[in-house]
N, C-alpha and C positions, 0 to 999 in steps of 0.2 A: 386181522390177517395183513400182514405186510404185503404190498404190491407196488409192482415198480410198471408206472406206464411211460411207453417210449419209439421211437422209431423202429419199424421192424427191421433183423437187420437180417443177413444171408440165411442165417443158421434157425430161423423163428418162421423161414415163408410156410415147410412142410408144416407144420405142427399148426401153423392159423388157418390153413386152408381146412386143416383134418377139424381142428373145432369149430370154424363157418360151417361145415358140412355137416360136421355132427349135429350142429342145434339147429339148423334147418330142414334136413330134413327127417333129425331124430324127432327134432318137436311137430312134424306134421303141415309143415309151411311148405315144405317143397319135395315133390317124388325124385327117387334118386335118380329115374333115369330122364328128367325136365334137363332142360338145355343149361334150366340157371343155375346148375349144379355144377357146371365147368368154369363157370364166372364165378363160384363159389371159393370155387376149391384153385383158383389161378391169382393167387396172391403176391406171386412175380410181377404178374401183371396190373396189378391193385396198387403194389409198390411204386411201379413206375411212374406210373403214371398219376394218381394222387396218392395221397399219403394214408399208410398203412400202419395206426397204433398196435400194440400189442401189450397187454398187462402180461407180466411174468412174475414169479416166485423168484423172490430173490435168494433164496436159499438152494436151490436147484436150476432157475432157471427154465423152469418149465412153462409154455407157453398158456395162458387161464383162460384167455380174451382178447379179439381182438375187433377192430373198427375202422372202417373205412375214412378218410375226412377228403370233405372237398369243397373248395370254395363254388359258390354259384357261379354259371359260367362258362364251367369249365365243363373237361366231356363227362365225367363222370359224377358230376349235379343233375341229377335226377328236376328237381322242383325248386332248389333255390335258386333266388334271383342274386346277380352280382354282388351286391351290399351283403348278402348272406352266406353263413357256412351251413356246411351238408353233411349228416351222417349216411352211411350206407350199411350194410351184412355187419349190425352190432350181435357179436357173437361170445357167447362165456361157456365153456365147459361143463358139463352136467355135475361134474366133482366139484366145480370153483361158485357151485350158484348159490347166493344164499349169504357171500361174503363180501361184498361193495365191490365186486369186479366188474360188473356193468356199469354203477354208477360213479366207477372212478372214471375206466372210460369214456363217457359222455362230459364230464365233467372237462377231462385233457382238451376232448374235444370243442367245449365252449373257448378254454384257454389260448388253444388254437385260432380260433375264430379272433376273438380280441385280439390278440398278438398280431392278427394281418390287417388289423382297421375295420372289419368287418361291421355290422351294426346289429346282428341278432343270427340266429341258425334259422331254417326249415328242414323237415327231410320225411320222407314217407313212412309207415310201418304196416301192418297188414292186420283188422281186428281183431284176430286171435292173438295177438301179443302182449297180451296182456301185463303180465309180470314188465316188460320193456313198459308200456304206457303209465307203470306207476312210477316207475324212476322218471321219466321222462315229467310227471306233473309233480311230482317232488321236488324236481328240480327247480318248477319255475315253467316250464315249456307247457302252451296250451293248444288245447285242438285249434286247429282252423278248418272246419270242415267247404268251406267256399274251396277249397284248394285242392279237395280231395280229389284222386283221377284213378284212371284204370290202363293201365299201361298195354294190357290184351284184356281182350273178353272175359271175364269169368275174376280176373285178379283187379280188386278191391284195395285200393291204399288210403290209409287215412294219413291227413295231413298236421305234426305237430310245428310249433313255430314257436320262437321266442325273442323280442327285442330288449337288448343291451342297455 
């Protein structure tokens, strides 16, 4: 499958927010009426403020996947440290799964990271994420479980990591 990954640009925010939304709380990660559903689904705001990949079909231009990236540090690093990049709301469409649109994504996203000096990623995922944690150790990235946290009571993050 062809896939073009790339900045999001005006016309991609509705359509990333509708497939973060869909595969989180289609996949059981998140109730639709949880708060982190509006952070989900606010990819204006994901734009702005760090960077917002989106894989698209180059043939229509239809929106597959998209990913949060952020340098540790910043407001929206979660668990990396400065030297480190950050994924966040890695999300693929139920139609697009199954075709390297998550693992293109992560990969942009390593890209990313080296292109700013960086020295390795970290960034959290939740245990049922399974199908995400096999891309994720195919890639190269390993658990760190010393790093694991719980952001609220009840929500469980495990920690993957990888140096450059």
């Amino acid at each position: 499958m062809d896939i073009v990954i790339r900045r999001a640009r005006e016309e991609d925010l509705e359509a990333a927010g509708d497939v973060t939304v869909e595969a989180f709380v289609g996949d059981g990660h998140s109730s639709p009426d949880d708060d982190y559903v509006r952070l989900l689904r606010d990819t204006r705001r994901r734009a702005a403020e760090a960077e917002l990949l989106v894989a698209v079909d180059p043939a229509d231009g239809r929106v597959l996947g998209c990913v949060t990236f952020a340098a540790g540090g910043t407001e929206w690093a979660d668990i990396a440290e400065p030297h480190e990049g950050e994924i966040r709301m890695l999300a693929v469409c139920a139609a697009a799964r199954g075709r390297g649109v998550g693992e293109a994504l992560v990969l942009a996203t390593m890209a990313r990271s080296r292109e700013l000096g960086l020295d390795g990623m970290a960034f959290s995922t939740r245990p049922a994420m399974t199908a995400a944690h096999r891309i994720y150790e195919r890639l190269g990235f390993r658990r760190t479980p010393e790093r694991d946290w719980e952001p609220r009571p009840g929500i469980d993050l495990m920690v993957y990591s990888i140096t450059f």
